[in-house]
Kinemage of the C-alpha trace (Angstrom):
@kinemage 1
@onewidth
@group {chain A} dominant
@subgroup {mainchain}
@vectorlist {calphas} color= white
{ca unk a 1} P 211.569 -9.162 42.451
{ca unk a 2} L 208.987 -7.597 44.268
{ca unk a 3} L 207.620 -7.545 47.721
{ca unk a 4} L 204.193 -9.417 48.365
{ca unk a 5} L 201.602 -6.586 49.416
{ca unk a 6} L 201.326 -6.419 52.931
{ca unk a 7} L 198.285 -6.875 54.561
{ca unk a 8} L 198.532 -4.277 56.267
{ca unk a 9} L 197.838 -1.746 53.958
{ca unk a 10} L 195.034 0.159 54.441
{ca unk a 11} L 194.157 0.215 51.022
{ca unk a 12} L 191.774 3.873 49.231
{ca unk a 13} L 191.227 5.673 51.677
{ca unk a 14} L 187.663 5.832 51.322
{ca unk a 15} L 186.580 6.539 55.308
{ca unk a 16} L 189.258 8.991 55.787
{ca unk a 17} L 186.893 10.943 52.821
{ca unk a 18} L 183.770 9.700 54.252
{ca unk a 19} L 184.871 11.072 58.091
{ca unk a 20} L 185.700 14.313 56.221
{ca unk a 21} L 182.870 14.801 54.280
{ca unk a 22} L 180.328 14.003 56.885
{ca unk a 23} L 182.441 16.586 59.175
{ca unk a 24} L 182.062 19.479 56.537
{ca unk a 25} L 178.459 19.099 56.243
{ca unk a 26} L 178.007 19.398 59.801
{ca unk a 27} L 179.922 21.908 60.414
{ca unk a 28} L 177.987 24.079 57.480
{ca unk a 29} L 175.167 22.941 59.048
{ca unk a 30} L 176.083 24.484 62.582
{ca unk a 31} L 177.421 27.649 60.835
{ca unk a 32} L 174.322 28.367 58.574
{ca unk a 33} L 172.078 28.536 61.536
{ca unk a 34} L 173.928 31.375 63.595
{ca unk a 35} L 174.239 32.645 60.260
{ca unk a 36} L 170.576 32.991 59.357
{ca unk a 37} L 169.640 34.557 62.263
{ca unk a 38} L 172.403 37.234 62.291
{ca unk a 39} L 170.856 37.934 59.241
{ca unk a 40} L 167.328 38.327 60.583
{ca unk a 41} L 168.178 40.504 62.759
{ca unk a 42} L 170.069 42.604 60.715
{ca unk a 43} L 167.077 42.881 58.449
{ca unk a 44} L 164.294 43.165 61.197
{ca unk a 45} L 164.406 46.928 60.794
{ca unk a 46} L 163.483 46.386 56.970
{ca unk a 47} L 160.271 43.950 57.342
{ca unk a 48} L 158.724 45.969 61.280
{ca unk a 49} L 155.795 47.931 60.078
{ca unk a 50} L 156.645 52.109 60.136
{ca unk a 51} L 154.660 53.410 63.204
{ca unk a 52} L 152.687 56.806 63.073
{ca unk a 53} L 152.853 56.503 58.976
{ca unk a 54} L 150.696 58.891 56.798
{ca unk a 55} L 147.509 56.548 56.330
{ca unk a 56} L 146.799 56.533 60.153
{ca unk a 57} L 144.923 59.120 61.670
{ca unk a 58} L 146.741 60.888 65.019
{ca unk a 59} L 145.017 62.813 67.492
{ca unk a 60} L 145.385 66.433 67.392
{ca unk a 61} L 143.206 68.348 69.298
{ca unk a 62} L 139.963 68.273 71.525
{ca unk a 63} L 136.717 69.884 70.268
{ca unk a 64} L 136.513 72.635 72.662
{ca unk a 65} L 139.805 73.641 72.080
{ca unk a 66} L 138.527 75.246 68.795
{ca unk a 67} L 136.066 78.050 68.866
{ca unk a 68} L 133.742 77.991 66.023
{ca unk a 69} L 134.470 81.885 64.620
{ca unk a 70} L 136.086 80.133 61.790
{ca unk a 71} L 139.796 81.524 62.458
{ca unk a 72} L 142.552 79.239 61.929
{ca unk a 73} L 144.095 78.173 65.163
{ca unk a 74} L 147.852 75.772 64.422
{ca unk a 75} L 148.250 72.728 66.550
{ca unk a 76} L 151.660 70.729 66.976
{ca unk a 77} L 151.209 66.594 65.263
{ca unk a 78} L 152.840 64.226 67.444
{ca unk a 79} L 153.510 60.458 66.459
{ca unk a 80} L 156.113 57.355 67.177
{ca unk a 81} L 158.627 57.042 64.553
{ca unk a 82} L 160.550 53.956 63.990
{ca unk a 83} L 164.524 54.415 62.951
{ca unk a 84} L 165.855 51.326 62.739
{ca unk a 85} L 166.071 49.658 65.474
{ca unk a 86} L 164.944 52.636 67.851
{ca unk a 87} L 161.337 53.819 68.538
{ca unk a 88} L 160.738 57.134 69.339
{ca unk a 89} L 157.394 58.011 71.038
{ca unk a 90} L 155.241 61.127 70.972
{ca unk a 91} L 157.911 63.183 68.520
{ca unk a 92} L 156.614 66.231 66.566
{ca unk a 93} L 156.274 65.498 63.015
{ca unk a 94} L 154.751 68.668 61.435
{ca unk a 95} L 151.839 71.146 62.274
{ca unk a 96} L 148.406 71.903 61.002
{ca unk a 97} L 146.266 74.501 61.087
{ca unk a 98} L 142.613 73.628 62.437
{ca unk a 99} L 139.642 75.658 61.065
{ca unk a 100} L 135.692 75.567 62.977
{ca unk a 101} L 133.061 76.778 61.135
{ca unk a 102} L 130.110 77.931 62.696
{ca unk a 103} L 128.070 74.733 61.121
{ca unk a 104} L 131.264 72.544 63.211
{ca unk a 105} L 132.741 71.445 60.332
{ca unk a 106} L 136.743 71.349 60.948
{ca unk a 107} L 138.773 71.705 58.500
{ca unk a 108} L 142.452 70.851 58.553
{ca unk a 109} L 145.397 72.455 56.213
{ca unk a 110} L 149.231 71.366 56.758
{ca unk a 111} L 151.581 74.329 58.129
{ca unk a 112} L 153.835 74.262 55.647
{ca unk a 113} L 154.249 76.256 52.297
{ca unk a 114} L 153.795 74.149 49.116
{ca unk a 115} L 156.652 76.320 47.609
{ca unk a 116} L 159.837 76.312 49.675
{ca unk a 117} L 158.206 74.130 52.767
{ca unk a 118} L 158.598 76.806 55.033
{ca unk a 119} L 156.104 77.103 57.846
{ca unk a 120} L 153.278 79.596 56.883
{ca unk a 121} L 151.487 81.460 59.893
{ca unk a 122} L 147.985 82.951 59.482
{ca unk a 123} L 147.350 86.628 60.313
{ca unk a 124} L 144.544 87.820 62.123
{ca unk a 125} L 144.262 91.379 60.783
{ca unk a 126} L 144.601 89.998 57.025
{ca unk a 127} L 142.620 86.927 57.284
{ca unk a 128} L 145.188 85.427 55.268
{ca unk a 129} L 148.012 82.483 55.539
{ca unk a 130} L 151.635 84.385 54.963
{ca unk a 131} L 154.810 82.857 53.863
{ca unk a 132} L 157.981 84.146 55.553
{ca unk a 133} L 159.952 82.494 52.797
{ca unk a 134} L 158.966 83.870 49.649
{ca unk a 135} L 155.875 85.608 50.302
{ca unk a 136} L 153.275 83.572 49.403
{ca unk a 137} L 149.671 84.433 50.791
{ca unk a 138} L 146.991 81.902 50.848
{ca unk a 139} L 143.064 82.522 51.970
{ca unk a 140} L 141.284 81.389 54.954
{ca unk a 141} L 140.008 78.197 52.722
{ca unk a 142} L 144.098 77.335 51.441
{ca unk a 143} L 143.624 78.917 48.655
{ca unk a 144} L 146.504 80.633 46.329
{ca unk a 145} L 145.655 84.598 47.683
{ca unk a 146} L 147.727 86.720 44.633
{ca unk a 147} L 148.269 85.558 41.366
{ca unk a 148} L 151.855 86.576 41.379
{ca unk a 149} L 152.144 83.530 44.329
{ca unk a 150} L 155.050 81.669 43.612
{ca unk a 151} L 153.391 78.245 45.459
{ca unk a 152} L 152.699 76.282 42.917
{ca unk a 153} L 149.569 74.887 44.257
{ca unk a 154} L 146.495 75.980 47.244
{ca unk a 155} L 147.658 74.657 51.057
{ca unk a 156} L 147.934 71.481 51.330
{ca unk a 157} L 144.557 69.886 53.168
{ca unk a 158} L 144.194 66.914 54.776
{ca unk a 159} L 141.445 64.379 55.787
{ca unk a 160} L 139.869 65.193 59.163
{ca unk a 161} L 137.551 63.079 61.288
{ca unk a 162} L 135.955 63.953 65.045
{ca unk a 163} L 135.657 60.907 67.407
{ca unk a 164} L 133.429 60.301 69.932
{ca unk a 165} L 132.173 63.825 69.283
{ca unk a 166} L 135.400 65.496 71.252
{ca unk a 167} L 138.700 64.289 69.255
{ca unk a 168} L 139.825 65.972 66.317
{ca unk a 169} L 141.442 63.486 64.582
{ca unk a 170} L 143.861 64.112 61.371
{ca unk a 171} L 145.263 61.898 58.585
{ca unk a 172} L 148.315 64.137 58.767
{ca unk a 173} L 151.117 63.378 55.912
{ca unk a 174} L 153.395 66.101 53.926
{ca unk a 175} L 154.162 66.456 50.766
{ca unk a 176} L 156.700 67.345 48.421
{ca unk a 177} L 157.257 71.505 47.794
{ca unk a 178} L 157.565 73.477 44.353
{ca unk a 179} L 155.587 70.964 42.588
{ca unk a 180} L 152.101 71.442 41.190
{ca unk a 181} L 150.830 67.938 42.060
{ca unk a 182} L 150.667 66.576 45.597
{ca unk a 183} L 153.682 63.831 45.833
{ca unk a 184} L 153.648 62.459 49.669
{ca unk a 185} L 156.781 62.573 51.137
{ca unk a 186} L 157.456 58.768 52.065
């Protein structure tokens, strides 16, 4: 014969799963939000806007730095680079050469060689732009000098604008070497 049920007996144990459940979701709760913003930070580098990128135009030089005789003169581009989570102000970031002509219009070519990317200087005597690299000559204008060139395309120029009618200001970017076609570097 069997026992009568006692009452005692606490029966399903339906708030035991109740205290549990309601525990778990609170506790994902308070994990998720810690969670979330680890994870915004680790991706704040991704979404900040690049500083100094190639459709903003940086200072380069003043007006009167520049005679108007129409020679080249190079000047060093300086901007603020973002790398991850580190700014770096006022870094070089390339050169240009800066050309007056005697009706002040400036002209503005990038340094570097459209062949190999090495830095092209311009000689006086010549009145051409020489490549150390591969020798590569280019005119006063950018223009490919010899038609045995190996540069597969003219100097590369850029968009120039003067300010307040005493900063030279350039839309400096570079661009991919030993191809025809200008490809920006990103």
């Amino acid at each position: 014969m069997q026992a009568p049920p006692s009452s005692n007996d606490p029966g399903p144990p339906r708030r035991g799963f109740l205290k549990q459940f309601a525990t778990g979701v609170l506790s994902a709760v308070v994990g998720i939000v810690p969670g979330l913003a680890g994870l915004l930070v680790v991706f704040d580098p991704v979404k900040r806007k690049q500083m100094g990128g190639a459709g903003e135009p940086l200072l380069v030089a003043r007006f009167g730095s520049l005679p108007a005789d129409g020679v080249p003169r190079r000047f060093q581009v300086f901007a603020d680079r973002v790398d991850a989570w580190n700014t770096y102000r006022n870094i070089p970031v390339g050169a240009v050469y800066l050309r007056r002509t005697s009706d002040n219009k400036i002209t503005a070519l990038n340094a570097s060689c459209p062949h190999a990317g090495c830095s092209v200087g311009f000689s006086s005597e010549k009145g051409l732009f020489l490549c150390p690299c591969h020798d590569s000559f280019f005119l006063v204008e950018g223009k490919i000098a010899t038609a045995s060139s190996p540069s597969p395309r003219a100097l590369d120029a850029l968009d120039v604008e003067v300010r307040n009618a005493e900063e030279i200001w350039v839309r400096f970017r570079n661009f991919q070497p030993g191809h025809k076609e200008q490809i920006p570097v990103a």
